[in-house]
DRENVO-236574 format. One record per residue (C-alpha): residue number from 1; x negated, y negated, z; residue in one letter. Coordinates in Angstrom, 3 decimals, m for minus. Example, Ala and Ser with C-alpha at 12.3 -4.5 7.8 and 13.67 -1.06 7.14 Angstrom:
// residues 2
+-----+----------+----------+----------+-----+
!   n !     east !    north !       up ! res !
+-----+----------+----------+----------+-----+
!   1 !  m12.300 !    4.500 !    7.800 !   A !
!   2 !  m13.670 !    1.060 !    7.140 !   S !
+-----+----------+----------+----------+-----+
END
This chain:
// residues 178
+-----+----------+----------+----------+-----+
!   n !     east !    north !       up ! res !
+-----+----------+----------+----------+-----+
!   1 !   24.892 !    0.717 !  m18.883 !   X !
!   2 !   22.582 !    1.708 !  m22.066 !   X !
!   3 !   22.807 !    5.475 !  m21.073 !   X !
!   4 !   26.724 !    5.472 !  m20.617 !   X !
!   5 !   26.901 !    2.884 !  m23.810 !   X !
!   6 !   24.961 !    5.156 !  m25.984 !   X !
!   7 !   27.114 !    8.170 !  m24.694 !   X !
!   8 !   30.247 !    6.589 !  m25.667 !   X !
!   9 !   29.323 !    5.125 !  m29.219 !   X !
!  10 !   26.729 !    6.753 !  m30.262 !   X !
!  11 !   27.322 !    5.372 !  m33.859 !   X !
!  12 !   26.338 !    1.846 !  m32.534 !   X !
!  13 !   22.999 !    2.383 !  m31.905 !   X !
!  14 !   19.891 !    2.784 !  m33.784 !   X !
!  15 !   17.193 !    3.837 !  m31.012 !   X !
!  16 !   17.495 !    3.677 !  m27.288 !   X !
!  17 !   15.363 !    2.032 !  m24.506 !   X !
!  18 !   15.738 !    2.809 !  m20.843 !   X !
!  19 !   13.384 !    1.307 !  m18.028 !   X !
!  20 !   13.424 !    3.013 !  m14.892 !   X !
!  21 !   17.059 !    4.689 !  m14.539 !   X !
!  22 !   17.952 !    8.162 !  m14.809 !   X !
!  23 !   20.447 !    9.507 !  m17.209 !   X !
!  24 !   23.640 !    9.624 !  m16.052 !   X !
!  25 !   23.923 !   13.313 !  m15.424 !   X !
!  26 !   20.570 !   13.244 !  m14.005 !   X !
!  27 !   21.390 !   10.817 !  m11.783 !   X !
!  28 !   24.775 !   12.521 !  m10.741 !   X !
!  29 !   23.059 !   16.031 !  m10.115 !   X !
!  30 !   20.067 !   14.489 !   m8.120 !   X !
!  31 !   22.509 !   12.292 !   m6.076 !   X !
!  32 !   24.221 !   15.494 !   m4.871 !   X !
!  33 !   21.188 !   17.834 !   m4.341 !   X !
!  34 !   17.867 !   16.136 !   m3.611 !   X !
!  35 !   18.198 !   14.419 !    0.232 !   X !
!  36 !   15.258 !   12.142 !   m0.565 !   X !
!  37 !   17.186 !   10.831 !   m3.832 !   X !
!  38 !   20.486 !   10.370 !   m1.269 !   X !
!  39 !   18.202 !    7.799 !    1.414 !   X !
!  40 !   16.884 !    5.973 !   m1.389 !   X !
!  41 !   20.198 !    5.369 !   m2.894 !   X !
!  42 !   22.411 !    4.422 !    0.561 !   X !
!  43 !   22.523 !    0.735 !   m0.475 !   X !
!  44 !   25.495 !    2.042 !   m2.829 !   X !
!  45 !   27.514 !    3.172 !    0.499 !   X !
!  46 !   26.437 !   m0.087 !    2.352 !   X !
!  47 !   27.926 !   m2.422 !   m0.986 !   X !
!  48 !   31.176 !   m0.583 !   m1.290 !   X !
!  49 !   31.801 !   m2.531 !    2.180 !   X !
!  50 !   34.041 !   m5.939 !    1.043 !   X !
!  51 !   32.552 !   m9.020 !    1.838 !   X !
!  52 !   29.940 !   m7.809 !    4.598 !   X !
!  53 !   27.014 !   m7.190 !    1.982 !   X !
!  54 !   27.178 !  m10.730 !    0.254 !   X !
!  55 !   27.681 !  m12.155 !    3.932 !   X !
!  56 !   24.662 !  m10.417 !    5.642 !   X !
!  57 !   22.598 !  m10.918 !    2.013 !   X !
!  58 !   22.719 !  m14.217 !    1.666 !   X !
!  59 !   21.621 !  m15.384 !    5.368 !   X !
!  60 !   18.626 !  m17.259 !    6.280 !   X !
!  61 !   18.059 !  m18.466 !    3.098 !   X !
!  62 !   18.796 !  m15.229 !    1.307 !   X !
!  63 !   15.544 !  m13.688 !    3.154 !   X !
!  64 !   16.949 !  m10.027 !    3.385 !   X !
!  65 !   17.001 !  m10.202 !   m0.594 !   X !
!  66 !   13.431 !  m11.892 !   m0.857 !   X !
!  67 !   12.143 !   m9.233 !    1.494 !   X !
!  68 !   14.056 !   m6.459 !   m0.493 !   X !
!  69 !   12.585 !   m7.788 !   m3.892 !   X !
!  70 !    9.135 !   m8.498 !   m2.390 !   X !
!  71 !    9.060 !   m4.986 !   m0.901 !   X !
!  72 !   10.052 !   m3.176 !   m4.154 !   X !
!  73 !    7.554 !   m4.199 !   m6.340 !   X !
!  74 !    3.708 !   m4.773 !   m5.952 !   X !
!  75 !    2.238 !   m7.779 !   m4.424 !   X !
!  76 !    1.897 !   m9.488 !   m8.053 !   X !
!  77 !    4.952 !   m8.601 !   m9.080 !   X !
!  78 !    6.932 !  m10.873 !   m8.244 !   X !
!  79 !    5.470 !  m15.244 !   m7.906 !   X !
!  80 !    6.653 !  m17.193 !   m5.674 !   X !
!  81 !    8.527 !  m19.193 !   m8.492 !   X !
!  82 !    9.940 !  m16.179 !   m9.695 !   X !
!  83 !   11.130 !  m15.706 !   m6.196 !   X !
!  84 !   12.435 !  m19.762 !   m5.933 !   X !
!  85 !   14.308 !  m18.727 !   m9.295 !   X !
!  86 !   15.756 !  m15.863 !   m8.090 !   X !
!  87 !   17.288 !  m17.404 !   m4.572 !   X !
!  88 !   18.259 !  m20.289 !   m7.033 !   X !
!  89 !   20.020 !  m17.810 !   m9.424 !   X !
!  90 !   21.663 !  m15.966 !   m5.549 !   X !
!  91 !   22.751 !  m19.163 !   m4.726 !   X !
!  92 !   25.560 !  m19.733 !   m7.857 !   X !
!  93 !   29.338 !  m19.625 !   m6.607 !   X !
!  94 !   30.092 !  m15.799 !   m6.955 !   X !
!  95 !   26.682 !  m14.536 !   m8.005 !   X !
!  96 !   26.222 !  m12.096 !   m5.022 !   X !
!  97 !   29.166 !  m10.774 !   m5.235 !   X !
!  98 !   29.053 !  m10.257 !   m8.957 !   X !
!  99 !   25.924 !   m8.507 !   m8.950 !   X !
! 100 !   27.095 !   m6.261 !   m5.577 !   X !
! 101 !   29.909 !   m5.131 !   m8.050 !   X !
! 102 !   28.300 !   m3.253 !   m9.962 !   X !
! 103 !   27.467 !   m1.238 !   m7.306 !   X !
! 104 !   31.221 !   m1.023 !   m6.312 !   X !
! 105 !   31.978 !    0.134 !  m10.072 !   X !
! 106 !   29.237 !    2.705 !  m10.269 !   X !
! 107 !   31.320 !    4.639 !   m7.486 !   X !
! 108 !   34.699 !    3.301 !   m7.715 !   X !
! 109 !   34.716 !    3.858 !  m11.578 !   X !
! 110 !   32.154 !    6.132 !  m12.320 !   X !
! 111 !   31.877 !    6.612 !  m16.204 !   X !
! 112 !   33.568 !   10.289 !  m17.166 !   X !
! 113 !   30.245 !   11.773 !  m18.633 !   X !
! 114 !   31.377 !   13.228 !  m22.317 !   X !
! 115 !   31.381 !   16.750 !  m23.599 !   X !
! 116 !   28.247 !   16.294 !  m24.885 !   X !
! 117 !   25.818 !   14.408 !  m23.054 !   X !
! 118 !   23.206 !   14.594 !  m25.488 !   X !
! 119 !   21.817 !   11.608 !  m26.420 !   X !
! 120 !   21.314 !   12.090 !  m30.371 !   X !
! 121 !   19.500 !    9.243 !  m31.521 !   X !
! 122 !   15.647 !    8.230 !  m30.910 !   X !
! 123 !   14.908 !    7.407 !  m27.113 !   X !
! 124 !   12.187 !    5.497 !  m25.036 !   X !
! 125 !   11.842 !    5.916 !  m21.545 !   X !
! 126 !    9.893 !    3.243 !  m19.550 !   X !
! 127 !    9.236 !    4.510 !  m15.919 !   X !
! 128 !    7.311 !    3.002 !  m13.124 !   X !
! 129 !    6.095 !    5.801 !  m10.600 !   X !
! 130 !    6.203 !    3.871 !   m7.709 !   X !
! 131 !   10.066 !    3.365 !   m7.832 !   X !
! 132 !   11.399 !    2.948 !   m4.336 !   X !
! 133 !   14.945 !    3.495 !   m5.378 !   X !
! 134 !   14.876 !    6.125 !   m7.685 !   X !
! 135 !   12.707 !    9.848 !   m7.574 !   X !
! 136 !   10.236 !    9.789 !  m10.556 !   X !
! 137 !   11.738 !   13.598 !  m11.360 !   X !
! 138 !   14.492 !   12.098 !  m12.849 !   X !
! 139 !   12.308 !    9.984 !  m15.655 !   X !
! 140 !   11.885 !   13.666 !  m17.597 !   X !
! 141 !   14.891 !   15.018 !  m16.413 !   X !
! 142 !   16.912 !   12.379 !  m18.428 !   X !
! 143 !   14.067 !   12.571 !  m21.112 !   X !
! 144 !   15.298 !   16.480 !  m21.527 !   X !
! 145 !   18.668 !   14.861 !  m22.456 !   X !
! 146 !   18.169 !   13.488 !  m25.631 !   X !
! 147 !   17.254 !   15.006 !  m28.813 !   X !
! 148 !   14.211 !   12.795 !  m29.432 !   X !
! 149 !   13.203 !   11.659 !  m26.600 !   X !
! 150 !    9.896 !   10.248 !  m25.107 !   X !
! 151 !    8.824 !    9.393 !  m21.510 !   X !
! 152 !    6.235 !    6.789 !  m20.707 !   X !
! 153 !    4.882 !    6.801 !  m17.003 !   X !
! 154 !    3.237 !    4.271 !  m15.986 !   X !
! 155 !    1.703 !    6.032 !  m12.675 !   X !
! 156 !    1.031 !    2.350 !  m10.579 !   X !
! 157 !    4.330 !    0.116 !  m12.110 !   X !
! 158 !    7.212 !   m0.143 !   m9.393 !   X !
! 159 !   11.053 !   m0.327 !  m10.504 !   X !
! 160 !    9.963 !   m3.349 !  m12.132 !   X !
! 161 !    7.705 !   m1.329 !  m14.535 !   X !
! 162 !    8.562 !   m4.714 !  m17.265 !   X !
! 163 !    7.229 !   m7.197 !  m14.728 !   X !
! 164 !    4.124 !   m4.797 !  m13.875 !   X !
! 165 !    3.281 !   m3.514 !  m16.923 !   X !
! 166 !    4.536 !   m6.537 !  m19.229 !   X !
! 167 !    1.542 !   m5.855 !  m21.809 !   X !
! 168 !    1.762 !   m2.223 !  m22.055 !   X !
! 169 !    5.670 !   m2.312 !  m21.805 !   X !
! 170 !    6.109 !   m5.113 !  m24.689 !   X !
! 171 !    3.621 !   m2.701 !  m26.614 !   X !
! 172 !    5.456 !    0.555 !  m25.937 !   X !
! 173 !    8.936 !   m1.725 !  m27.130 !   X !
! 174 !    7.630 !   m3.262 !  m30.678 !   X !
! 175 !    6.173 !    0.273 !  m31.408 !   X !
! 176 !    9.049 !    1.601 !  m30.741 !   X !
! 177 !   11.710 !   m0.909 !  m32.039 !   X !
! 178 !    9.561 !   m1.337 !  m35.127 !   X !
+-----+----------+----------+----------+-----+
END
């Protein structure tokens, strides 16, 4: 959403964060050309199903989305009372289906990428290298996008590189937002 926000109105925004996702275009041209980028991503296929993906989700507990988080991150990642406050969070009438949505969206109603999809104003990206979802190719790929922009790899954070990395991402963010 920050990408295709700062796209959009670029007079809104002062400076520009982004944490493990790939610029739009980037995302769009790896999606359609690298085979390894098109596995990690078929989750995005699998939630444009109705009703199937919040059904099979939430059983036993929610234990297919523990295991997913679990497996995405490190094994300190994520505590067992984060986990207890995620399932928690699951749990709320119309959560899963809310958050499967934006899934839907990205496909169903895929932002028009503008003219120019230069990003103009001062950018940080955050990336963790060990990204299961996403290739980490695509972290200077969408740095070559913007005008000023700046990558910061963090070689053993996960998609979670602000959970991982919390002192060295907070850091990298007051510098930066300073």
């Amino acid at each position: 959403m920050a990408w295709a926000a700062a796209l959009a109105h670029p007079e809104r925004f002062k400076k520009l964060v982004i944490m493990n996702v790939p610029h739009p275009k980037v995302f769009a041209d790896t999606l359609r050309s690298n085979p390894g980028q098109m596995l990690k991503s078929w989750y995005f296929g699998f939630f444009q199903i109705p009703l199937l993906p919040e059904a099979l989700l939430s059983l036993g507990d929610y234990r297919g989305m523990v295991r997913a988080l679990i497996s995405s991150g490190t094994p300190r990642t994520f505590s067992d009372a984060d986990i207890r406050e995620y399932v928690t969070a699951w749990k709320q009438p119309g959560a899963m289906t809310a958050m499967i949505n934006w899934y839907r969206a990205a496909v169903q109603h895929t932002p028009k990428v503008p003219d120019d999809p230069r990003i103009h104003i001062p950018t940080l990206v955050i990336w963790g290298a060990q990204d299961i979802a996403l290739t980490r190719e695509m972290a200077q790929q969408s740095v070559n996008w913007c005008d000023d922009g700046r990558l910061v790899m963090f070689e053993q954070a996960t998609h979670w590189v602000h959970h991982d990395e919390t002192e060295g991402v907070n850091t990298l963010l007051s510098d930066f937002l300073r």
